[in-house]
Backbone as ProteinMPNN parsed JSONL, in Angstrom:
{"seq_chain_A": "XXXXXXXXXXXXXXXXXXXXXXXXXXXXXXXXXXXXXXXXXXXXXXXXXXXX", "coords_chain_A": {"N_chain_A": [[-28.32, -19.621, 7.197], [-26.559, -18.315, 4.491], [-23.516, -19.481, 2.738], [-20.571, -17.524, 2.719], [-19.186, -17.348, -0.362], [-15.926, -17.662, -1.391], [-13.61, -15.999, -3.429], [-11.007, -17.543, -5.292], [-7.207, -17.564, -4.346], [-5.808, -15.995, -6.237], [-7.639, -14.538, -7.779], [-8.118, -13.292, -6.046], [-6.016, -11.613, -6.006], [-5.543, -10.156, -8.249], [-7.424, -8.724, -8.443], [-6.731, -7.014, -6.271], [-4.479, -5.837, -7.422], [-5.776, -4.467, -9.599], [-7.403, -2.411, -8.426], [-5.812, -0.628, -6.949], [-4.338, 0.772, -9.199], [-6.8, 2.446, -9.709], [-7.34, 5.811, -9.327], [-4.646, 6.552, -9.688], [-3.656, 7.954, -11.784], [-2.628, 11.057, -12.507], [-3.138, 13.505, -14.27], [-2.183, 16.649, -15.434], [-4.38, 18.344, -14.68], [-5.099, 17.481, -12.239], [-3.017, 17.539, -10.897], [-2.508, 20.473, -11.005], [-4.783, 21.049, -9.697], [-3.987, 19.814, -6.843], [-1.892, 21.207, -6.496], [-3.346, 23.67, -5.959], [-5.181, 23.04, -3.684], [-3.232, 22.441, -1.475], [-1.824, 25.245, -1.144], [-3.699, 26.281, 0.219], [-3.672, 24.807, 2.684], [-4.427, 22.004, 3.667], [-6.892, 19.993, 5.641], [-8.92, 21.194, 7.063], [-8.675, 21.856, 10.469], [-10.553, 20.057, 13.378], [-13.097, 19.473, 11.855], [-14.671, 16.685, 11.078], [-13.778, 13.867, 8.528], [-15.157, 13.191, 5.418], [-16.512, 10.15, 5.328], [-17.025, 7.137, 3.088]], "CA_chain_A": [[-27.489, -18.551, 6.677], [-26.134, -18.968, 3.312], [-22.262, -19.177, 3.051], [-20.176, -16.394, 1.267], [-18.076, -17.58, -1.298], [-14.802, -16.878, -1.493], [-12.84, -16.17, -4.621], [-9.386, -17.862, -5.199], [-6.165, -16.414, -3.864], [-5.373, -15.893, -7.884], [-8.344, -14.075, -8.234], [-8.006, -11.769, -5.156], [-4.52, -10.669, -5.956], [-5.751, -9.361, -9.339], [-8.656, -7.716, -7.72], [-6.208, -6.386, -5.276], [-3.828, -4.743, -8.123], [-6.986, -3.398, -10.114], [-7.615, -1.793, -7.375], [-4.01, -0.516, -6.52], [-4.72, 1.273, -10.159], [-7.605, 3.08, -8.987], [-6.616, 7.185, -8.819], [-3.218, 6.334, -9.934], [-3.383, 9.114, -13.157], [-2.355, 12.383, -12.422], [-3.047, 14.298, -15.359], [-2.206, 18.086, -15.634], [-5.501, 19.753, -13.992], [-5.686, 17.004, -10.956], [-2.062, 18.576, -10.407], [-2.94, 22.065, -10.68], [-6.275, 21.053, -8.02], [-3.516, 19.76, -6.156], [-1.237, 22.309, -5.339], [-4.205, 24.991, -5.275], [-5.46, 23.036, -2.722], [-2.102, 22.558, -0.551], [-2.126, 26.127, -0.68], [-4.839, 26.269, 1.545], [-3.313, 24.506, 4.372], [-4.612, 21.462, 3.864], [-7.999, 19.57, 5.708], [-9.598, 22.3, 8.508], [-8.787, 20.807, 11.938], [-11.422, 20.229, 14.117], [-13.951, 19.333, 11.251], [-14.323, 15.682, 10.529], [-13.908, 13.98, 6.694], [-16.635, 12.426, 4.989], [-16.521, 8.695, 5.337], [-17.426, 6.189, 1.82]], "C_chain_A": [[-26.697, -19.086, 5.49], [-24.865, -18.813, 3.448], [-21.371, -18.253, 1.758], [-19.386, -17.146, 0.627], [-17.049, -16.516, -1.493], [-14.121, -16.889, -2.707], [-11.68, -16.723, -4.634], [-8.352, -17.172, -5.348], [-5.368, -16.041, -5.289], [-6.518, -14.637, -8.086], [-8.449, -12.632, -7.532], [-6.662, -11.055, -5.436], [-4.983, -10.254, -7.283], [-6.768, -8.413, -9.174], [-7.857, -6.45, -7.094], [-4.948, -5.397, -6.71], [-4.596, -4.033, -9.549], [-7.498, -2.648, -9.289], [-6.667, -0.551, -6.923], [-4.613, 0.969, -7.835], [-5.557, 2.477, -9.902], [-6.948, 4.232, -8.841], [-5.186, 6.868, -8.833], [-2.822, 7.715, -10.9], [-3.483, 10.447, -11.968], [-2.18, 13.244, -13.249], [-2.874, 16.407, -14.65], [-3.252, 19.439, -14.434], [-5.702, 18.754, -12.449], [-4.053, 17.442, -10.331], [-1.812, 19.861, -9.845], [-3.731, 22.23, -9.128], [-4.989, 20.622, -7.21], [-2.853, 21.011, -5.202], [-2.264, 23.699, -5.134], [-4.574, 24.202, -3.336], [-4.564, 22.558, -1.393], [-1.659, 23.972, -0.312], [-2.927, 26.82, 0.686], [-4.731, 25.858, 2.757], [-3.787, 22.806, 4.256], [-6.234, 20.993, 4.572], [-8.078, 20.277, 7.186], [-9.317, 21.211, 9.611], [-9.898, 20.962, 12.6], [-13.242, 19.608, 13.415], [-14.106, 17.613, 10.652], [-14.651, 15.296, 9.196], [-14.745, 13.091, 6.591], [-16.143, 11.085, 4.695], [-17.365, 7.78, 3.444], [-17.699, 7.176, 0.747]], "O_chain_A": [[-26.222, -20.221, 5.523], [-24.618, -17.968, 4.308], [-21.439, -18.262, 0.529], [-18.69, -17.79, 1.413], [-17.072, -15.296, -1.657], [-14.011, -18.034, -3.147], [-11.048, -16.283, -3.674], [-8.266, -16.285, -6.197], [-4.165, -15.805, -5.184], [-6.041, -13.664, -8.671], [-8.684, -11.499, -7.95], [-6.415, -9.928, -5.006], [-4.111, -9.39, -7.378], [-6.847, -7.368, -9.819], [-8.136, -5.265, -7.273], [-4.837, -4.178, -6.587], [-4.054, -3.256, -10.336], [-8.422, -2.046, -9.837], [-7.202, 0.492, -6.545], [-5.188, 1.973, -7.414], [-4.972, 3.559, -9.881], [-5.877, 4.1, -8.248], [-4.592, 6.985, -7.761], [-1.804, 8.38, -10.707], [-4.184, 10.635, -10.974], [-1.14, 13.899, -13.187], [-3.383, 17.029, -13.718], [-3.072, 20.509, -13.853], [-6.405, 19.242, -11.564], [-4.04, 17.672, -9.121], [-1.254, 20.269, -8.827], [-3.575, 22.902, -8.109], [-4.854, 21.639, -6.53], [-3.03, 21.503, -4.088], [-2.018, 24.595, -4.327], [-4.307, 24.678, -2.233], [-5.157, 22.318, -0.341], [-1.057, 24.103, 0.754], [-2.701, 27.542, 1.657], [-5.365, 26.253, 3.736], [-3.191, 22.254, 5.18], [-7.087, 21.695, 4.028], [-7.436, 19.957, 8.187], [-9.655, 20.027, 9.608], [-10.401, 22.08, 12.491], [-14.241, 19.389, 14.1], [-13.49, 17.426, 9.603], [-15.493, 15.924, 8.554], [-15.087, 12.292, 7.463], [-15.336, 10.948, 3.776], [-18.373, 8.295, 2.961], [-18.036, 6.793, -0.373]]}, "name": "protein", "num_of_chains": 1, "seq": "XXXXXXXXXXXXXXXXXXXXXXXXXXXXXXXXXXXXXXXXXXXXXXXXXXXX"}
C-alpha cells in the first residue's frame, strides 16, 4: 500500500482559509434567491438533502 503524503501544517492552514473563502460573495441576485427562498419556509421536512 503506498503511503499518502501529507502536506505541511503551513500548507494546510492556507488550504484551510482558501477554502473558508469559498461562497463567501453575496452579490445582489444570490440575496434576492435568498430571501425568495426563506419565503418559502425553508427545506420540506420529511424529504432528505442531496449529499456532495
Amino acid at each position: 500500500m503506498k503511503k499518502r503524503l501529507e502536506p505541511p501544517p503551513a500548507v494546510r492552514e492556507w488550504y484551510s482559509q482558501i477554502g473558508m473563502l469559498g461562497g463567501a460573495s453575496k452579490s445582489p441576485a444570490k440575496l434576492a434567491a435568498i430571501a425568495k427562498n426563506a419565503k418559502k419556509g425553508g427545506w420540506p421536512k420529511g424529504r432528505p438533502r442531496k449529499v456532495g
